[in-house]
N, C-alpha and C positions, 0 to 999 in steps of 0.2 A: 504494500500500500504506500503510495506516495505519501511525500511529507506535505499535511494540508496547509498547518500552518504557515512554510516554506512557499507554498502556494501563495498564500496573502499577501507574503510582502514583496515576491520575485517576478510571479506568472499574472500582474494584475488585468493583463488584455486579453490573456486565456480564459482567466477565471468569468472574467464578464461577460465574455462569451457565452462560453456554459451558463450559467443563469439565464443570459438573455433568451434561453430556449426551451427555460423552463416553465411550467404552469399555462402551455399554451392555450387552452381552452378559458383563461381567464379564474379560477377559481378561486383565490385568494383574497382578492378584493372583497366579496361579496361575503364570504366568509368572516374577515375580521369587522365586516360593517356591522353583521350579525351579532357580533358580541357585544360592538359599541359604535355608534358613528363618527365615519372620519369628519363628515361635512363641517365643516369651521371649529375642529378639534385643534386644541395644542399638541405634539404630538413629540415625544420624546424618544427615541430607535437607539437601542444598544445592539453594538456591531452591524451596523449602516453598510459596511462593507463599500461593495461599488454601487450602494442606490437601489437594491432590486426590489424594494418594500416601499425606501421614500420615493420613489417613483411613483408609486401610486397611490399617496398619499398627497402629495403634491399637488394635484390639480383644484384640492376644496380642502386641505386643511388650512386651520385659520395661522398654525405658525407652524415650524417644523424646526426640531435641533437634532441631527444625525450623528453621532458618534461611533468611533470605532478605533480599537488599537491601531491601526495600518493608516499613517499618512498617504500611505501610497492607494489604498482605496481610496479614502476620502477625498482625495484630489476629484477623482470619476465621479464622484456621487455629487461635490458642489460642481464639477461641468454641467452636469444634468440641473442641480438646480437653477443654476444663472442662467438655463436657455426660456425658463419659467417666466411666469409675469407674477406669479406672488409675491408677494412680501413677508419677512420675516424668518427666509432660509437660513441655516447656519449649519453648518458642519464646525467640531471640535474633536481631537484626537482626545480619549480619556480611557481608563481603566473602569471594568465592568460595575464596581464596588464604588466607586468614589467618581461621581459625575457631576459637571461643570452646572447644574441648575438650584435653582431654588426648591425649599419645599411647598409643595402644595400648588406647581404653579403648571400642570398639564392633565391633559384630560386621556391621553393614551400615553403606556408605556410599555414598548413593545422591544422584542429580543426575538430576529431572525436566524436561527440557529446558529447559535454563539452561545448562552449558555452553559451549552451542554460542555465546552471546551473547557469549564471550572471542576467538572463531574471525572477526570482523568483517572482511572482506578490506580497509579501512582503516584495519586495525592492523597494519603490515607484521610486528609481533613476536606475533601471534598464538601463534603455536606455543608459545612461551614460557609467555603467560599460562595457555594451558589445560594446559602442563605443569604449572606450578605447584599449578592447582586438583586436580588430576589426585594429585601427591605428595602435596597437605595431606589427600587421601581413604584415602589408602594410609598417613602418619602416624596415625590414630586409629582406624585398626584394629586388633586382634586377631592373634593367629595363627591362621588358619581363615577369617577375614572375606574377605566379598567387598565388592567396590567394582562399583556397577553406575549405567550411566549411560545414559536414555533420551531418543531423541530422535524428531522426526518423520522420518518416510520415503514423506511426500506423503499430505496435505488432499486428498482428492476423487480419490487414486486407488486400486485394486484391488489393485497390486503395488506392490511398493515402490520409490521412484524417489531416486534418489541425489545429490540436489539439491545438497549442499553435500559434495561428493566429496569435496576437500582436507582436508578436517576429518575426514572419515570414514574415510580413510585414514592423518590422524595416529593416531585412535585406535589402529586396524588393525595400521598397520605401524610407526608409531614405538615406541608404548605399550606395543603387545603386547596388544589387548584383545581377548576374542573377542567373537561378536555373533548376533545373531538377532533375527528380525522377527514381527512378531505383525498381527492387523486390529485397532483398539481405533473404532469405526463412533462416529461422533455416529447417536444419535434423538430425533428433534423431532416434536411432534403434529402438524404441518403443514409443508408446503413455504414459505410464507410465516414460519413460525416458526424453520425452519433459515436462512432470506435472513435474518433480524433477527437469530437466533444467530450466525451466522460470521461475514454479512457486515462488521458495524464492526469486525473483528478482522484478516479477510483484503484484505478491498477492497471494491471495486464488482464488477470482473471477476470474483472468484470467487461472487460475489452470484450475477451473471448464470448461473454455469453451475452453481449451483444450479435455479435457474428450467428453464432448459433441459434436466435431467434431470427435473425433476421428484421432487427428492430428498427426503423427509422425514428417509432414511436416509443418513446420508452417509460414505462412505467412508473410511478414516484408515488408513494404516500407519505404526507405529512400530516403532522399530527398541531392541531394550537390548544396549546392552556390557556386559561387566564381565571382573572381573580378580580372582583368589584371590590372599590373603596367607600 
């Protein structure tokens, strides 16, 4: 398995890539409006990465502040917002635990699979750390705000598969978070195109079992928590 991390800060036009081909049928949007509306929401994103969340958040939130460890993202994410007519864009590099806002002063706070990277099974104090991230979500909300956090629930498969149970389960049972699962499908003009999209990202193995479905389309389930203040 590639190094993801190494990903963020070296392959940022690769990575963007790959996203940009994900959830083509549109289902995330409509999804997180469901938990809470973006439409003139303040809106708070930990690991903004290159944009694939504030993006669509963007055309009717009433502020937005994007952060993420990786200047080198964020760079992609504020191109995307300066081509915007809103106002009130900002990007800030910050740590998931300690972020550059006020308390109490947004009405979303959302975490695009990035969390999970506090959850490392050789971090014995995991739980810890993604509490923390977890309360610095729940400091700069609102009364009424929700806190929602998206993660995957299996590359290349149909249903959702619960790969990193522990973690899933913190949210679950410790947190208190509720949850639901969506299909958000990569499409690629060719099967060879989806093997060059995923594979530097996932591996060789999952390379291969693209070949061998013969996938242009490829499968994704993700899962979103969240939690009302």
């Amino acid at each position: 398995m590639p190094d993801q991390l190494a990903i963020y800060r070296e392959q940022v036009e690769r990575y963007e890539n790959l996203v940009a081909h994900e959830d083509y049928r549109g289902q995330l949007r409509p999804a997180i409006s469901a938990i809470r509306s973006i439409d003139q929401a303040d809106w708070i994103e930990w690991g903004a990465g290159t944009g694939r969340l504030t993006e669509l958040a963007a055309p009717t939130a009433r502020s937005i502040l994007a952060l993420d460890a990786s200047p080198a993202m964020l760079r992609v994410a504020a191109g995307k917002l300066a081509r915007g007519n809103g106002p009130r864009r900002q990007t800030a590099v910050a740590d998931h635990r300690r972020v550059p806002a006020p308390d109490g002063c947004a009405d979303i706070a959302i975490a695009g699979w990035t969390i999970i990277y506090l959850s490392s099974p050789f971090a014995p104090d995991w739980p810890s750390a993604v509490r923390q991230a977890v309360a610095e979500m729940r400091r700069v909300l609102r009364p009424g705000g929700a806190l929602i956090i998206i993660e995957t629930l299996g590359t290349g498969q149909t249903e959702p598969q619960r790969q990193y149970a522990d973690y899933y389960d913190f949210l679950e049972n410790e947190l208190g978070l509720q949850h639901k699962w969506i299909r958000t499908d990569y499409q690629f003009g060719s099967v060879d195109e989806a093997v060059d999209g995923l594979g530097f990202f996932f591996g060789d193995d999952f390379a291969q079992q693209i070949r061998d479905h013969q996938w242009a389309i490829v499968p994704e389930c993700t899962g979103l928590w969240w939690q009302y203040v």
